[in-house]
Each structure stands twice: as C-alpha cells, then as structure tokens.
N, CA, C and O of each residue as an XYZ file, in Angstrom:
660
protein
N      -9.298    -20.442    -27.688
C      -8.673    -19.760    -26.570
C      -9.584    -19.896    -25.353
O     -10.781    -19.611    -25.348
N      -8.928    -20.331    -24.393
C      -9.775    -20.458    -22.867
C     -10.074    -19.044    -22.188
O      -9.311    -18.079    -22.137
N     -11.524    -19.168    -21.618
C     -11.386    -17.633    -21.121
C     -10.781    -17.906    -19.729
O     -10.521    -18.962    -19.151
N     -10.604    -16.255    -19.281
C      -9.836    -16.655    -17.765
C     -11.213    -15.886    -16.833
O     -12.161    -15.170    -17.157
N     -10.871    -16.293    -15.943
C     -11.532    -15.691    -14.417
C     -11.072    -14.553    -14.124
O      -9.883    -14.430    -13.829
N     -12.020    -13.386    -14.151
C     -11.133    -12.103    -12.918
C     -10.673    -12.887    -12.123
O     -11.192    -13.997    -12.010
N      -9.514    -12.496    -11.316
C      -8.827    -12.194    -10.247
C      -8.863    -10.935     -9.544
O      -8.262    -10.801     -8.478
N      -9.526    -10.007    -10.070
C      -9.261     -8.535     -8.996
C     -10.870     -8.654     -8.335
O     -11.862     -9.134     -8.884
N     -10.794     -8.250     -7.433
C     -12.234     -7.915     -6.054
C     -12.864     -7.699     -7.362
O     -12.485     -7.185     -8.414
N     -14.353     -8.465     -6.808
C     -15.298     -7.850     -7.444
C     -16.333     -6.557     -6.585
O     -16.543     -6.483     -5.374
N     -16.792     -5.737     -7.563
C     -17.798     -4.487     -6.490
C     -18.873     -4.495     -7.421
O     -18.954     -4.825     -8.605
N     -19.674     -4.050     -6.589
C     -20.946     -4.064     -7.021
C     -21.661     -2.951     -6.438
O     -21.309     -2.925     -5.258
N     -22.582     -1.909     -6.684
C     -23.015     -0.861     -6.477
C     -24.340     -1.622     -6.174
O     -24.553     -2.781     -6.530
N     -25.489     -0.581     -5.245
C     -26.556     -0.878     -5.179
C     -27.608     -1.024     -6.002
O     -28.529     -1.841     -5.986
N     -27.269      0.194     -6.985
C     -27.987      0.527     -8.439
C     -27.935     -0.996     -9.124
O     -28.838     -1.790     -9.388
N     -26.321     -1.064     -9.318
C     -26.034     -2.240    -10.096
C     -26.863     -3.837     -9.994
O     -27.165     -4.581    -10.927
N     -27.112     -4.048     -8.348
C     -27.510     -4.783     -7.938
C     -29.445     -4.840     -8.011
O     -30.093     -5.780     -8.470
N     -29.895     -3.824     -7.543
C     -31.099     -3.836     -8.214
C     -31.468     -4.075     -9.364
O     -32.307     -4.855     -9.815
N     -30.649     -3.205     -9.914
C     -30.993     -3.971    -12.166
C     -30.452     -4.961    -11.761
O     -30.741     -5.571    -12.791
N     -29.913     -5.704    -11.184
C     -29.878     -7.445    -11.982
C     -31.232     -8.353    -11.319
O     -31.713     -9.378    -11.802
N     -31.637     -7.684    -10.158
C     -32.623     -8.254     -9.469
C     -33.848     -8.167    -10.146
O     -34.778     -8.965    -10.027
N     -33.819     -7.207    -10.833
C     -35.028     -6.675    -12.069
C     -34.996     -7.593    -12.810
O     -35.763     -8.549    -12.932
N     -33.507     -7.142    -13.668
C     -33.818     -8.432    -14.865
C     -34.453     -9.792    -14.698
O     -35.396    -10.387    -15.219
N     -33.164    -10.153    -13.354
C     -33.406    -11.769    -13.212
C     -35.338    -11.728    -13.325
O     -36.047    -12.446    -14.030
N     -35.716    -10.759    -12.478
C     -37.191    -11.111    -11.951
C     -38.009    -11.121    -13.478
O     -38.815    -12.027    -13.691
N     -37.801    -10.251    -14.338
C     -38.182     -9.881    -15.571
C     -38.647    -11.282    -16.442
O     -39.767    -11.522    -16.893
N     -36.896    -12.479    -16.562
C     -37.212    -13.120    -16.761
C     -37.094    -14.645    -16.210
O     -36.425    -15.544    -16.719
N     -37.807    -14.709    -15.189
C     -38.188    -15.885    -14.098
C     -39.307    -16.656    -15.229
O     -39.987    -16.191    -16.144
N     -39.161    -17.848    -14.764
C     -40.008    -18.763    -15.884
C     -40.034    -18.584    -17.409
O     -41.145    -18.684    -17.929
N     -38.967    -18.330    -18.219
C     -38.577    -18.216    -19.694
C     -38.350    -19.312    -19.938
O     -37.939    -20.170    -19.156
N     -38.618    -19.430    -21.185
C     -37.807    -20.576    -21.496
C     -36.419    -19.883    -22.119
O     -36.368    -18.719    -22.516
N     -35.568    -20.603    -22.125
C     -33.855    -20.324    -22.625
C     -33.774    -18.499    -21.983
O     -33.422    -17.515    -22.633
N     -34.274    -18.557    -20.398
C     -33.940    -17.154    -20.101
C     -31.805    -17.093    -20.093
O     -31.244    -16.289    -20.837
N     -31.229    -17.749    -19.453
C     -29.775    -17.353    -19.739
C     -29.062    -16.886    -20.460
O     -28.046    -16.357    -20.008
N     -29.273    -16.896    -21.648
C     -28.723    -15.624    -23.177
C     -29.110    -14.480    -22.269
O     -28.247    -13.940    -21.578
N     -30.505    -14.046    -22.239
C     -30.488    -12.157    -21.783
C     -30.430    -12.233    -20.740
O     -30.579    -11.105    -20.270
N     -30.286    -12.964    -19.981
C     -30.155    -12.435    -18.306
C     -28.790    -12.692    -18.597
O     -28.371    -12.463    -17.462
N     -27.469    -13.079    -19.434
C     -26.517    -13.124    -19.361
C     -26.162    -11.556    -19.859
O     -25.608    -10.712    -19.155
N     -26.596    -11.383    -21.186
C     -26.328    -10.066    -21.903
C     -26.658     -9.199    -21.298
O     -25.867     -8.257    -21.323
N     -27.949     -9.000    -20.438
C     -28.425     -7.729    -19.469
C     -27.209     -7.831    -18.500
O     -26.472     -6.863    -18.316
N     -27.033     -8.958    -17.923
C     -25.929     -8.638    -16.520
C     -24.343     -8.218    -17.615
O     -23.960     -7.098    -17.278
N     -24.013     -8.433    -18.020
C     -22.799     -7.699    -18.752
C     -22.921     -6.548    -18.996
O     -21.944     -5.837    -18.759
N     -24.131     -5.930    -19.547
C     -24.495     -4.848    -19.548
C     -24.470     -3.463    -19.067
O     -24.095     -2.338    -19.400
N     -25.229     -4.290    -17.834
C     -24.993     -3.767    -16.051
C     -23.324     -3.994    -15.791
O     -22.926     -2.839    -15.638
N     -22.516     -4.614    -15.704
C     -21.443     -4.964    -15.279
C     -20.066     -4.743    -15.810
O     -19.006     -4.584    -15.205
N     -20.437     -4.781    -17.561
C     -19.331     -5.207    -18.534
C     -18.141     -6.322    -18.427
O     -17.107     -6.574    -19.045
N     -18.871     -6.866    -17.274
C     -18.107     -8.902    -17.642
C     -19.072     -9.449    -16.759
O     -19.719     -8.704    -16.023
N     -19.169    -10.184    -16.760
C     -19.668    -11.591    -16.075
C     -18.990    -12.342    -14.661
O     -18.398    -13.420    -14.714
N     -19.203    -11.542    -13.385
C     -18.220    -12.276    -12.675
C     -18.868    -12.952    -11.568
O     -19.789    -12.472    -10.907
N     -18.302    -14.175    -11.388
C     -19.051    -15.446    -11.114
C     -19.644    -14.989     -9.852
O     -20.023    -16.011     -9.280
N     -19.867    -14.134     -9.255
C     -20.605    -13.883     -7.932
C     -21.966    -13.361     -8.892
O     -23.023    -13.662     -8.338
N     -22.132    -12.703    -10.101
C     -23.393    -12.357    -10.685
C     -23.766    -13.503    -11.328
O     -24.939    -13.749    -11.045
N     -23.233    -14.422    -12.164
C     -23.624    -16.054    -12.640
C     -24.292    -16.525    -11.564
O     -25.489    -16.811    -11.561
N     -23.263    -16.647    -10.301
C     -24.422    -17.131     -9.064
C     -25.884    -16.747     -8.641
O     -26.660    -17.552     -8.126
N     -26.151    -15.558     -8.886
C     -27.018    -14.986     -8.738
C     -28.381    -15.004     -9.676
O     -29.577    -14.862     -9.422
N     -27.711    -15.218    -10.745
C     -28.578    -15.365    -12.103
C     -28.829    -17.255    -12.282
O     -29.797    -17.727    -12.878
N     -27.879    -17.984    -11.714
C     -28.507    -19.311    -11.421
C     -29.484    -19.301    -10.492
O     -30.490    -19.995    -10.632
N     -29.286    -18.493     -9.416
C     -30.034    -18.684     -8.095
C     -31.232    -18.101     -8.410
O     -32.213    -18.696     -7.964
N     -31.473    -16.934     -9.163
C     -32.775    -16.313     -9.708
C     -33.757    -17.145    -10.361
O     -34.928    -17.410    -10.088
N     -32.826    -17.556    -11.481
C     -34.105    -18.576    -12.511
C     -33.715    -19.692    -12.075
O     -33.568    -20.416    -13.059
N     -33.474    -20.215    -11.187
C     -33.722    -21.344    -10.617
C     -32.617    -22.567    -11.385
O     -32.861    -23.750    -11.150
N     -31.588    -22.262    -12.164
C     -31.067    -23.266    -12.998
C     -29.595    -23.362    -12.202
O     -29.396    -22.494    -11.352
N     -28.554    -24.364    -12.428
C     -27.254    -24.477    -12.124
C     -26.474    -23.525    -12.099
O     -26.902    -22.593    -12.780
N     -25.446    -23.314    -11.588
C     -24.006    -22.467    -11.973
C     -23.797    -23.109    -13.019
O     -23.307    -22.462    -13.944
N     -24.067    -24.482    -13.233
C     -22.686    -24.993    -13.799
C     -23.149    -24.925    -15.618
O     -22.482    -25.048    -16.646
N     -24.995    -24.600    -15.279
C     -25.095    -24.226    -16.721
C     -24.731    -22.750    -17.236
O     -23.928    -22.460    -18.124
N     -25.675    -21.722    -16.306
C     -25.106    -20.233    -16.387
C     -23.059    -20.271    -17.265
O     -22.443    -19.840    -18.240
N     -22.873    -21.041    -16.115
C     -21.126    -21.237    -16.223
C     -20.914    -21.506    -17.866
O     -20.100    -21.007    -18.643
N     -21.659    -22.202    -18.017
C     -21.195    -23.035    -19.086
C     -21.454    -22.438    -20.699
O     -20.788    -22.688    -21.704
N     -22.736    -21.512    -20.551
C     -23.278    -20.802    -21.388
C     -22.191    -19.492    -21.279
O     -21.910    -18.934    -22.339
N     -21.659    -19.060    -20.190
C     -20.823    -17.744    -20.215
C     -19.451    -17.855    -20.744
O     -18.650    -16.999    -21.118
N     -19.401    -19.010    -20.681
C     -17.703    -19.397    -21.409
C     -17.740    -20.110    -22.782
O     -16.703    -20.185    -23.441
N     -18.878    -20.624    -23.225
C     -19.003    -21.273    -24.707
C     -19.272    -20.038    -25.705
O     -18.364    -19.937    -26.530
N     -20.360    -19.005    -25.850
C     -19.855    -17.784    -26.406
C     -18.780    -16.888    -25.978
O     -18.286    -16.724    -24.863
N     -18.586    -16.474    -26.838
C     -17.357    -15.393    -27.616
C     -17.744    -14.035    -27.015
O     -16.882    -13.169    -26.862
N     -18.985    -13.841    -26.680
C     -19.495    -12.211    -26.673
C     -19.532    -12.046    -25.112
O     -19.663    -10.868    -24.782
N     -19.446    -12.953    -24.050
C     -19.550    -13.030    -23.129
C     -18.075    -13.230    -22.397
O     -17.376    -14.236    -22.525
N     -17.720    -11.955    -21.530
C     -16.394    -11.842    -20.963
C     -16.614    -12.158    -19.873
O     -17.790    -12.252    -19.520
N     -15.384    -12.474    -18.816
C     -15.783    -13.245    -17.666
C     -14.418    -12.369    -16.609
O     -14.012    -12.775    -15.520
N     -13.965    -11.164    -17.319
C     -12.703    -10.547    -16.823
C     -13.207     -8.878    -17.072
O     -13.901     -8.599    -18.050
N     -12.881     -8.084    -16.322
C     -13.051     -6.484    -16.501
C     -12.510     -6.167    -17.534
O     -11.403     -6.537    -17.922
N     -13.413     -5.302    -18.172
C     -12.069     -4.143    -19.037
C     -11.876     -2.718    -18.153
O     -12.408     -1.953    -17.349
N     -10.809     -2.963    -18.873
C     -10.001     -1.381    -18.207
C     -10.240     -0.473    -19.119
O     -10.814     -0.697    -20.186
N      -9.709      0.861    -18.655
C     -10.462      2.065    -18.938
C     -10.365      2.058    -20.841
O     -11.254      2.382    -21.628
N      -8.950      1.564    -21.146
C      -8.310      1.560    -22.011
C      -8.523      0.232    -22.603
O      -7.727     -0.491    -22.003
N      -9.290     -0.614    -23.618
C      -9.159     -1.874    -23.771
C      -8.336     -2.122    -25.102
O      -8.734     -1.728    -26.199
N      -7.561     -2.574    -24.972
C      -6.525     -3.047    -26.250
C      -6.589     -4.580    -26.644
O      -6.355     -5.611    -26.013
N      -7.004     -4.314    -27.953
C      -7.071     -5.772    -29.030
C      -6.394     -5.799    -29.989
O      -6.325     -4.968    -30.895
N      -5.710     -6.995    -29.823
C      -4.635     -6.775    -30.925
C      -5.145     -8.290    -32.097
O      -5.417     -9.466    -31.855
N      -5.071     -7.445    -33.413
C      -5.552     -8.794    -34.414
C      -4.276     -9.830    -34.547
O      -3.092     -9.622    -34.811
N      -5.302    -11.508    -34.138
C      -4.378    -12.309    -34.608
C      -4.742    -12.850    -35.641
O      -4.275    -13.964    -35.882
N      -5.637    -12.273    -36.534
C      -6.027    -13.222    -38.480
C      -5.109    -13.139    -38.650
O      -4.225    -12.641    -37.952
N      -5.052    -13.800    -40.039
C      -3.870    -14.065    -40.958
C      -3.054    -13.245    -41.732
O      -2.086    -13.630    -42.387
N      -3.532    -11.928    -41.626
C      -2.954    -11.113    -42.308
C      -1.732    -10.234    -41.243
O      -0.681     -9.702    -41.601
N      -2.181    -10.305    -40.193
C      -2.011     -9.260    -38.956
C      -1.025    -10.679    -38.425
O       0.075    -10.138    -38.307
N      -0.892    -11.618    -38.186
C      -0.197    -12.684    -37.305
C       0.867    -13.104    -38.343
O       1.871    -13.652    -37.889
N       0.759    -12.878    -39.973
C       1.926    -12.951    -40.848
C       2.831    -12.306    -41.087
O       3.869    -12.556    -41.699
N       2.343    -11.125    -40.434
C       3.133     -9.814    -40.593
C       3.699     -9.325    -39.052
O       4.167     -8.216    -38.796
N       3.527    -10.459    -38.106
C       4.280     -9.941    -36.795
C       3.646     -9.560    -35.648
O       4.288     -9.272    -34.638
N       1.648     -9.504    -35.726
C       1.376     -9.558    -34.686
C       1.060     -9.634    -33.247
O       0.370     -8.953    -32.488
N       2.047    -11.051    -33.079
C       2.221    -11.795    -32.059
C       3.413    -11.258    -31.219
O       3.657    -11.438    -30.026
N       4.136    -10.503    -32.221
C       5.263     -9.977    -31.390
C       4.742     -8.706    -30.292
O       4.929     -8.464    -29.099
N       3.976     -8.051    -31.439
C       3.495     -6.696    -30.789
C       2.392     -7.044    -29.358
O       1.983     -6.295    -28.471
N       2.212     -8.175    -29.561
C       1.356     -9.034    -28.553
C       2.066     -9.449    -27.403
O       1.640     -9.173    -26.281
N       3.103    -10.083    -27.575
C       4.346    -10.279    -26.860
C       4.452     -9.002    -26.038
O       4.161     -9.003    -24.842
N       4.930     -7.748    -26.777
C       5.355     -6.741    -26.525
C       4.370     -6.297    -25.590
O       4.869     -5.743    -24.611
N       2.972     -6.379    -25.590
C       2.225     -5.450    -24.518
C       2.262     -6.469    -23.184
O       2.492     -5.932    -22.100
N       2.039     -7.952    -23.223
C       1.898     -8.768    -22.686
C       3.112     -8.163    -21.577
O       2.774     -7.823    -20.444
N       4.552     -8.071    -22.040
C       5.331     -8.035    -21.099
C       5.466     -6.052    -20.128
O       5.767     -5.856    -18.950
N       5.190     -5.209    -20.972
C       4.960     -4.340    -20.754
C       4.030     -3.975    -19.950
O       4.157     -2.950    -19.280
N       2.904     -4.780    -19.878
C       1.412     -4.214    -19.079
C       1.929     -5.361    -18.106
O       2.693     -4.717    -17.387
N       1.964     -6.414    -17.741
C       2.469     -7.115    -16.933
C       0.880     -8.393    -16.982
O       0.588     -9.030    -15.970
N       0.132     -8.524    -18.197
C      -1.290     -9.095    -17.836
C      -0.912     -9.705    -19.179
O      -0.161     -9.224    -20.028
N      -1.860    -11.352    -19.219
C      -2.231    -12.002    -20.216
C      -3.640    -11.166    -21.108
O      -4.228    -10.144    -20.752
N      -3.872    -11.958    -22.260
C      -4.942    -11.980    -22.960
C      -6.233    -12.283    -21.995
O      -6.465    -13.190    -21.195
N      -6.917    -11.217    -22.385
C      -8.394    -11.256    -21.476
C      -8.287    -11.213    -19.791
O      -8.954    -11.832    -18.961
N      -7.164    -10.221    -19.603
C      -6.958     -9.898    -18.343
C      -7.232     -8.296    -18.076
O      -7.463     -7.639    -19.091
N      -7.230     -7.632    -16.878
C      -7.337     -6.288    -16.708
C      -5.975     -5.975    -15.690
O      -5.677     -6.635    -14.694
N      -5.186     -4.692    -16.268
C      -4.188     -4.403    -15.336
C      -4.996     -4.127    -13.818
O      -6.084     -3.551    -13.834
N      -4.429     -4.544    -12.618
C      -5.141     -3.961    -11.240
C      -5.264     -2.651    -11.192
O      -6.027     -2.429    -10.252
N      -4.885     -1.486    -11.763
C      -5.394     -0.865    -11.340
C      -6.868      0.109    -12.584
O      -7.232      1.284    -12.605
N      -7.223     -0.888    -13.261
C      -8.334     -1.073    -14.123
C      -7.850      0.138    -15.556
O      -8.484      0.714    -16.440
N      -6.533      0.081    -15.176
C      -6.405      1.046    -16.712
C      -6.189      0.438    -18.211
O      -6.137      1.197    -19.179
N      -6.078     -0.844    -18.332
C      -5.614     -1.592    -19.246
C      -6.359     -3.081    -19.090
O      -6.452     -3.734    -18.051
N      -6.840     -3.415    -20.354
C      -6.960     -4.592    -20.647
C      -6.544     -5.040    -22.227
O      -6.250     -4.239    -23.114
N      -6.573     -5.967    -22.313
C      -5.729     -7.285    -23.231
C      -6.791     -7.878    -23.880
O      -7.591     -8.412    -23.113
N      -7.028     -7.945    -24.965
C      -7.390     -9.111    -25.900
C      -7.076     -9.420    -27.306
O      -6.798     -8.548    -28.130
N      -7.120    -10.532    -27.532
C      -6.288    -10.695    -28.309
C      -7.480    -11.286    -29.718
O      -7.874    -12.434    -29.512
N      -7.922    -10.767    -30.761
C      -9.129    -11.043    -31.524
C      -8.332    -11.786    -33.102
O      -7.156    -11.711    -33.459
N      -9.235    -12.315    -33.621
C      -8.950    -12.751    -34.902
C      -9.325    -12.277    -36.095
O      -9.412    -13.017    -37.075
N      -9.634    -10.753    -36.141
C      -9.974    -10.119    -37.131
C     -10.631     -8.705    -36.796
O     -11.626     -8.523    -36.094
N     -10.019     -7.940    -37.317
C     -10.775     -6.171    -37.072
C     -11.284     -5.330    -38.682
O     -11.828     -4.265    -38.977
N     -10.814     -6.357    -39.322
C     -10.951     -5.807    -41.374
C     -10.102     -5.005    -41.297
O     -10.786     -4.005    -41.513
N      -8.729     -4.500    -41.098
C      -8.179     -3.580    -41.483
C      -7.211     -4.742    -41.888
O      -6.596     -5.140    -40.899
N      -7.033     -5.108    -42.522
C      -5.888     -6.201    -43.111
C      -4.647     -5.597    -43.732
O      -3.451     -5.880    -43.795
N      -5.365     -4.743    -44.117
C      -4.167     -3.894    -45.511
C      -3.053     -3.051    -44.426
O      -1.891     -2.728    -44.674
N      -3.641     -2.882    -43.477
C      -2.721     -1.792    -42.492
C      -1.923     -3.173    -41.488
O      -1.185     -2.874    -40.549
N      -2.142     -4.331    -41.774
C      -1.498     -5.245    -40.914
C      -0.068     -5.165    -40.204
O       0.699     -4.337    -40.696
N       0.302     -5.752    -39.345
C      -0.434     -5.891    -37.991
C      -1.015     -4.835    -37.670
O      -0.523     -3.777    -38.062
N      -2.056     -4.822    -36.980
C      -3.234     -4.181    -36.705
C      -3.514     -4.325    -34.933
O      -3.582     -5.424    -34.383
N      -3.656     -2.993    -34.189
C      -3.971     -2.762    -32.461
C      -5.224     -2.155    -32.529
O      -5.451     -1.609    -33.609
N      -6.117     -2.091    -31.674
C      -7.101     -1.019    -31.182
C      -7.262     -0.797    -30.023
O      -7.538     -1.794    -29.356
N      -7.183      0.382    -29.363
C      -7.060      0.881    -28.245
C      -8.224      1.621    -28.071
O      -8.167      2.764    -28.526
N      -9.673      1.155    -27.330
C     -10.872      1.418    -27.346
C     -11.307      1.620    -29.144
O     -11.155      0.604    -29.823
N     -11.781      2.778    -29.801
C     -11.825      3.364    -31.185
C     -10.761      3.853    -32.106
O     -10.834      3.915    -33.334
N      -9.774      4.189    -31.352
C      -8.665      4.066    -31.387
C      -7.990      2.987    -32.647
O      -7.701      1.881    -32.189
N      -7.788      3.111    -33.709
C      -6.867      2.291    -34.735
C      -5.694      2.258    -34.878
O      -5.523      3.332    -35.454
N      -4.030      1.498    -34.713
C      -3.154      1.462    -34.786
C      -2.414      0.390    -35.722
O      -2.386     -0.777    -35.330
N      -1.676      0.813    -37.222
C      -1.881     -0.109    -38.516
C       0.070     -0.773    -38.285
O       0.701     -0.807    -37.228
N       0.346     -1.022    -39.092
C       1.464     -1.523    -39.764
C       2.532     -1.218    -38.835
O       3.508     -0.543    -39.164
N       2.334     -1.789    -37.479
C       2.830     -2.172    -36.086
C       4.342     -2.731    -36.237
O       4.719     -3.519    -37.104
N       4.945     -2.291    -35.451
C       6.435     -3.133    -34.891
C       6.384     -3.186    -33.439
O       5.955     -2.207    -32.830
N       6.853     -4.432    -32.695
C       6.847     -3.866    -31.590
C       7.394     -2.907    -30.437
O       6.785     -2.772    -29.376
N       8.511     -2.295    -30.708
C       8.590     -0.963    -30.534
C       7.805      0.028    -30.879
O       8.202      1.167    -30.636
N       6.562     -0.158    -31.499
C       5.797      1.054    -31.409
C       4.927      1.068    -30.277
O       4.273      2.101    -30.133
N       4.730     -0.088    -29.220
C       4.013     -0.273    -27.811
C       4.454      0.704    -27.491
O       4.024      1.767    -27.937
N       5.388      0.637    -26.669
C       5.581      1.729    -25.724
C       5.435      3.441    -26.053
O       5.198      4.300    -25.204
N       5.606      3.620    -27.242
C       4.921      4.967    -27.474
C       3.657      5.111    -27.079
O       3.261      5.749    -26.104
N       2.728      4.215    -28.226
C       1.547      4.586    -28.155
C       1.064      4.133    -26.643
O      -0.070      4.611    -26.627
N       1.190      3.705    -25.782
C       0.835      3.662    -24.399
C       1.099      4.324    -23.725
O       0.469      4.363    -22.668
N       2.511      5.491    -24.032
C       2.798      6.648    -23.552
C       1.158      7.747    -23.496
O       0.742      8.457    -22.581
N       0.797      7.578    -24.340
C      -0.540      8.616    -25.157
C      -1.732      8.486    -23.927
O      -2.463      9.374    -23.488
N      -1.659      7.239    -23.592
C      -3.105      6.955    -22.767
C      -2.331      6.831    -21.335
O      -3.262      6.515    -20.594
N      -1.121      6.900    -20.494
C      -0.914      7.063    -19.774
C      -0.401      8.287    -19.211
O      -0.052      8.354    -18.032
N      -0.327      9.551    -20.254
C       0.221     10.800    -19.859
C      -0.854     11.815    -19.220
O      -0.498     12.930    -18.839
C-alpha cells in the first residue's frame, strides 16, 4: 500500500519546533542518524510532514530525497495526521474473508477520506492494517483502544454515532 501525503495545512508550535531543533542538533554527525531523528520528529508531531523531513535533511546535512525515502519505506512512519479518533480496520485473512472490506468501504464513503487520510476537521482518521489478533471476532475495527468484533457494514454508522455525539 502507497502512503499518501497530508493535504491539510501543516502547524507547528514553537515548543514543537525547538524539540526538533534539539533533536536534529542531538544527532548531527551520527552515523544512520535518520531512524531517530525520524521517530523523535513523529513523536513531536505524530506524522511526518514534509516541511519537518525538510528540516531534518537540512539539519544532518543529508537529502530530502533520502529522509523521503526512509519515511515511506517503513511501516511505522506516517506521513498523514491522525485525528482525534483513529480508526483501523483489519484487512488479514480472517477479517477480509469475512467482509472487512465492505465495512472499509462503508467508512471510506461515510467519513468522506481514503486509507491513511485525516477528516479536515482532524476528528477522524483511516487506516487500513493487516492484522490486530482478534481473528476469532472477525471482521475486526479499532477506534483508538476501542475494539469492534464480528462487523457488518451497517454497524459504521452507529458506532461513529458514539464518538461524534
């Protein structure tokens, strides 16, 4: 699965911006510094958005296009906001045999956002994972800690009733 780019403004606080100026400075001359100056700026941020990649190339002195390249080849590294509410819905084999994709379908058209997107007004995000271990309760949602088992897609719109009331 390709990751996507925010699209909504990025902001940045002053606080925010000093810790990355830290980190970066922290680790200037590392070798393989981009793993934790990637994981610290997510940290600080909770995604990766290419105005902080820039910054973290421009710090340790290396490319965008590697920063870039390291932020989109792992899995652990998001490149889109989450919203207040982050919803993952399992696509393993147990959860995608049993109808998954529909209930996937179902939020997709409901929230009005793809996989690994954030609704604009940061209350909702989308992802779509390949395994949570709850197999037996398949199809399988999580809505932050939140567990939701043996899914139809008519059960979206309820349970989104819950976090929007």
């Amino acid at each position: 699965m390709q990751k996507r780019i925010s699209t909504l403004p990025f902001h940045d606080t002053p606080e925010q911006h000093q810790k990355l100026l830290e980190l970066i400075e922290s680790l200037k001359g590392e070798k393989g510094a981009i793993m934790p100056a990637l994981h610290g700026a997510q940290d600080i941020y909770g995604y990766l958005p290419i105005e902080v990649q820039k910054e973290i190339a421009s710090g340790l002195n290396v490319s965008l296009e590697e920063v870039f390249g390291v932020s989109t080849f792992y899995s652990q590294f998001s490149l889109t906001p989450k919203g207040k509410y982050n919803i993952s819905v399992c696509l393993g084999t147990a959860c995608y045999v049993k109808g998954s994709q529909k209930v996937l379908d179902r939020l997709v058209a409901k929230l009005g956002i793809q996989p690994e997107e954030c609704t604009a007004d940061g209350m909702f995000s989308l992802t779509a994972c390949r395994c949570v271990g709850a197999c037996g309760l398949a199809p399988v949602m999580t809505i932050n800690d939140d567990v939701y088992g043996r899914l139809v897609p008519e059960d979206v719109d309820t349970i989104l009733e819950k976090y929007t009331a």
